[in-house]
SEBAZA-32519 format. One record per residue (C-alpha): residue number from 1; x, y, z. Coordinates in steps of 0.05 Angstrom, whole numbers. Example, Ala and Ser with C-alpha at 12.3 -4.5 7.8 and 13.67 -1.06 7.14 Angstrom:
# SEBAZA-32519
R   seq        x        y        z
R     1      246      -90      156
R     2      273      -21      143
END
This chain:
# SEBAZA-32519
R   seq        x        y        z
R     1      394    -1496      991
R     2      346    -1487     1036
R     3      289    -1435     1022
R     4      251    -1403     1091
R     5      173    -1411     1088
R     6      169    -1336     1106
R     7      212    -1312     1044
R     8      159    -1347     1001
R     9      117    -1296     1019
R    10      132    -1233     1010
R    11       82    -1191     1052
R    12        7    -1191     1081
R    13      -15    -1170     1010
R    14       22    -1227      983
R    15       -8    -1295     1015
R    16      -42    -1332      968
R    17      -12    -1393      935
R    18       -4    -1357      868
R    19       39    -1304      902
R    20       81    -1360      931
R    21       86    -1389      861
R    22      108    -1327      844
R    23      172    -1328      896
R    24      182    -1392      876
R    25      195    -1377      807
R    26      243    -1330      822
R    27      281    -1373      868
R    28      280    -1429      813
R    29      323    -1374      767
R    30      372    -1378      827
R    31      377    -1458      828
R    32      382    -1449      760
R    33      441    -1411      758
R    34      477    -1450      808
R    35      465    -1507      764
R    36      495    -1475      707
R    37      559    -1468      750
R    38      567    -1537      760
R    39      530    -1550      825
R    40      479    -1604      843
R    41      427    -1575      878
R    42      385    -1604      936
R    43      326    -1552      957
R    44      296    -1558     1022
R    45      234    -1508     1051
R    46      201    -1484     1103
R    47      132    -1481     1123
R    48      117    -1448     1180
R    49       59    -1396     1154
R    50       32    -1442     1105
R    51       24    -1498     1169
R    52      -17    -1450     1200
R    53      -58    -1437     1133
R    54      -71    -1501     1138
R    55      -91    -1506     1213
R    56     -136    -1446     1198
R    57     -171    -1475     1141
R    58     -190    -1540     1191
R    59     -206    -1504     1254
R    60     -260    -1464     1200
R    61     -285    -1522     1173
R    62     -290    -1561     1234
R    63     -322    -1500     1264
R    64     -374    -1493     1221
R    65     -380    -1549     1175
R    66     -372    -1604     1225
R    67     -311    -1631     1186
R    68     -263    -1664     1219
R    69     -196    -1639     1236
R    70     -128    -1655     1203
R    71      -72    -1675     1248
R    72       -9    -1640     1253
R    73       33    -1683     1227
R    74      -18    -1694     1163
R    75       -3    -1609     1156
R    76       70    -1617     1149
R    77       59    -1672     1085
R    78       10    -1626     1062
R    79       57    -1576     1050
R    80      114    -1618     1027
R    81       65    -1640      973
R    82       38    -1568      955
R    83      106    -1525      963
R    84      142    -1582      935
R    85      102    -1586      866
R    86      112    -1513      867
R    87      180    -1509      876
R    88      190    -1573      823
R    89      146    -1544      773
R    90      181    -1483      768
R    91      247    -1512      767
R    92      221    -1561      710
R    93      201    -1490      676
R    94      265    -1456      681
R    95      309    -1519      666
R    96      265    -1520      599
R    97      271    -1443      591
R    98      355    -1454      593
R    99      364    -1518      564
R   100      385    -1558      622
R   101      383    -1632      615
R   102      350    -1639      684
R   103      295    -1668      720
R   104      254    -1653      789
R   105      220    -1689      845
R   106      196    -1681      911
R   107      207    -1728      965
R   108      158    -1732     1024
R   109      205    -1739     1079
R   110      196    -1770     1142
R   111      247    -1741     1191
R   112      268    -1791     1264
R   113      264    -1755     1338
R   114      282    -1783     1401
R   115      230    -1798     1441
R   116      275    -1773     1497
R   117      288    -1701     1472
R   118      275    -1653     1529
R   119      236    -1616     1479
R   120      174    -1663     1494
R   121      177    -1646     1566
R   122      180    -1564     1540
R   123      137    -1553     1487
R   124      153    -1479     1458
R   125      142    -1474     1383
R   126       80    -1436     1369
R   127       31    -1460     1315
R   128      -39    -1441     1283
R   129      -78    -1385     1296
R   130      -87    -1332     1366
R   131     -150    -1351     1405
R   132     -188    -1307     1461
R   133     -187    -1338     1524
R   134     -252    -1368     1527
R   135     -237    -1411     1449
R   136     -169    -1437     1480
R   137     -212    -1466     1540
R   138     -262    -1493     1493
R   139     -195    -1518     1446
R   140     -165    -1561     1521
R   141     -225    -1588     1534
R   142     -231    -1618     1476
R   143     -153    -1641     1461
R   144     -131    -1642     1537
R   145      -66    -1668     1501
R   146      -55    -1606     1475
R   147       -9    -1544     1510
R   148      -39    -1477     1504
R   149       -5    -1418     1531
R   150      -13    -1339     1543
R   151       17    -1306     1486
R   152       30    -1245     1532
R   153      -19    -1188     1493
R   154      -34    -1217     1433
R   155      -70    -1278     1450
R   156      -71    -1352     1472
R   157      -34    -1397     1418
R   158      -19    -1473     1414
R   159       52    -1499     1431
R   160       83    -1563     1404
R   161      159    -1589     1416
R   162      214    -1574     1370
R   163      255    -1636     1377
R   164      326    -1638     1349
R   165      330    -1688     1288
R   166      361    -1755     1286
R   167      360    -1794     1225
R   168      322    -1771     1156
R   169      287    -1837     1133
R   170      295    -1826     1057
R   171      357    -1798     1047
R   172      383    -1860     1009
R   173      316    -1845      953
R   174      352    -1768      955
R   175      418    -1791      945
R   176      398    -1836      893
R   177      356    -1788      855
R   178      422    -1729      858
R   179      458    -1788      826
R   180      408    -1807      770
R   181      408    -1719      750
R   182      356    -1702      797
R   183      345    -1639      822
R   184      317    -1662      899
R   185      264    -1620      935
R   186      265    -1656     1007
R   187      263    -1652     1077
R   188      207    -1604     1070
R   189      189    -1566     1136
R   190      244    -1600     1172
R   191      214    -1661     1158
R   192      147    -1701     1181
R   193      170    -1717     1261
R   194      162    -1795     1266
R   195      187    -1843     1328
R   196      216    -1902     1319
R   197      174    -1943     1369
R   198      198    -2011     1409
R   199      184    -2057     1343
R   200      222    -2011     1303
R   201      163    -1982     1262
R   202      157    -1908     1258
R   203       95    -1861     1278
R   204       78    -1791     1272
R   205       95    -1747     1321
R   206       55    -1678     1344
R   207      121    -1629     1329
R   208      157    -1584     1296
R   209      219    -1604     1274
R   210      265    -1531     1254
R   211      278    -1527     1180
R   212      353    -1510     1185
R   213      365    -1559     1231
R   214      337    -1613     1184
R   215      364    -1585     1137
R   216      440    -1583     1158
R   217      424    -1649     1176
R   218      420    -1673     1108
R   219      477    -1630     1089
R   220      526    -1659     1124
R   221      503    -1729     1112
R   222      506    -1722     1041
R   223      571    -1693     1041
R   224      546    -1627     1014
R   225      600    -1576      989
R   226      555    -1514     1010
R   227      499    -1503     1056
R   228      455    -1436     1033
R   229      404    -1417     1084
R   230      351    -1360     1041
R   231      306    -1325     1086
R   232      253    -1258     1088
R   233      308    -1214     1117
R   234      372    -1178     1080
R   235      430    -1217     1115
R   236      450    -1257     1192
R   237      445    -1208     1247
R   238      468    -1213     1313
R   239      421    -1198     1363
R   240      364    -1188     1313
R   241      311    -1134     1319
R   242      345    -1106     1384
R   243      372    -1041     1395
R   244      445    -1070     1385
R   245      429    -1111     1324
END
């Protein structure tokens, strides 16, 4: 199942990280009732606003406090630790609500990229906060490794790839944990981007990796009877938000 980082919150009123408890406690009554059918479930999540939350709250406190700032790939564990408490907690609360004999865990999940994917050589996925021109000139002075690009009215915005992914590092520790009653929260944000350098160790990688494709990912490699996708809009649409949606 995996849960869109937008449909945890519901609107503009709604950001704060009790509202998103909130949506995740009514998504654990789902999980909850799949589980009473019979079904294992594996939940994955998104993260897209709460990355740039996160992004926000460093830029602010590097800004003015001097602090310095957490890398991207530091973000995306961030909120597989935060969303995935969430989610686990309320599942633990609803399993105990309905008498299910089942436990919860989150798995910080390191997700492989190729090096190779033309995504590096395009970097497209926006993250973070709009600047005016004159902060996203300050912003590539100071990270010349960074792409920064004309959001066409609305701003300039930071770009990162959004690499296709390869191999999810602990699936075996997921597996294991379905098979020992586990309810798995995983692959969190489509998984922290790593490489797998020339000596075979991995390294964090400044990316995005998309949370369905992770997540499918996983699906199919744990031979998973259904793949649920939950997300801020009513159903799939066809050429969304155009005239001939």
């Amino acid at each position: 199942l995996a849960i869109g980082g937008n449909s945890l919150i519901k609107d503009k009123q709604h950001e704060t990280v009790e509202d998103q408890y909130d949506a995740v406690c009514e998504t654990a009554k789902h999980v909850a009732g799949m589980i009473e059918q019979g079904y294992d479930v594996v939940v994955t999540h998104g993260n897209g606003p709460q990355v740039g939350f996160i992004l926000r709250r460093s830029e602010i406190a590097h800004e003015v406090g001097g602090m310095h700032a957490v890398p991207l790939v530091n973000c995306g564990a961030d909120t597989q630790g935060a969303i995935g408490y969430q989610i686990q907690q309320a599942l633990y609360n609803e399993f105990k609500k309905r008498g299910i004999k089942k436990k919860t865990a989150t798995v910080v999940t390191q997700v492989v990229v190729d090096k190779k994917d033309p995504a590096f050589q395009n970097p497209a996925k926006p993250i973070g906060t709009f600047y005016t021109k004159e902060r996203a000139e300050e912003l590539q002075k100071e990270h010349p490794d960074w792409v920064i690009i004309d959001d066409v009215g609305r701003g300039y915005r930071r770009v990162v790839p959004s690499p296709m992914p390869i191999e999810i590092v602990e699936q075996d520790a997921i597996e294991m944990l379905v098979k020992n009653n586990f309810s798995v929260v995983g692959v969190g944000g489509g998984g922290i981007p790593v490489l797998r350098n020339d000596n075979g160790k991995l390294e964090g990688v400044a990316a995005v990796i998309d949370k369905d494709n992770a997540s499918s990912l996983l699906a199919i490699n744990i031979k998973a009877d259904v793949f649920i996708i939950s997300t801020a809009v009513e159903k799939v649409c066809l050429n969304f938000n155009k005239p001939n949606q």
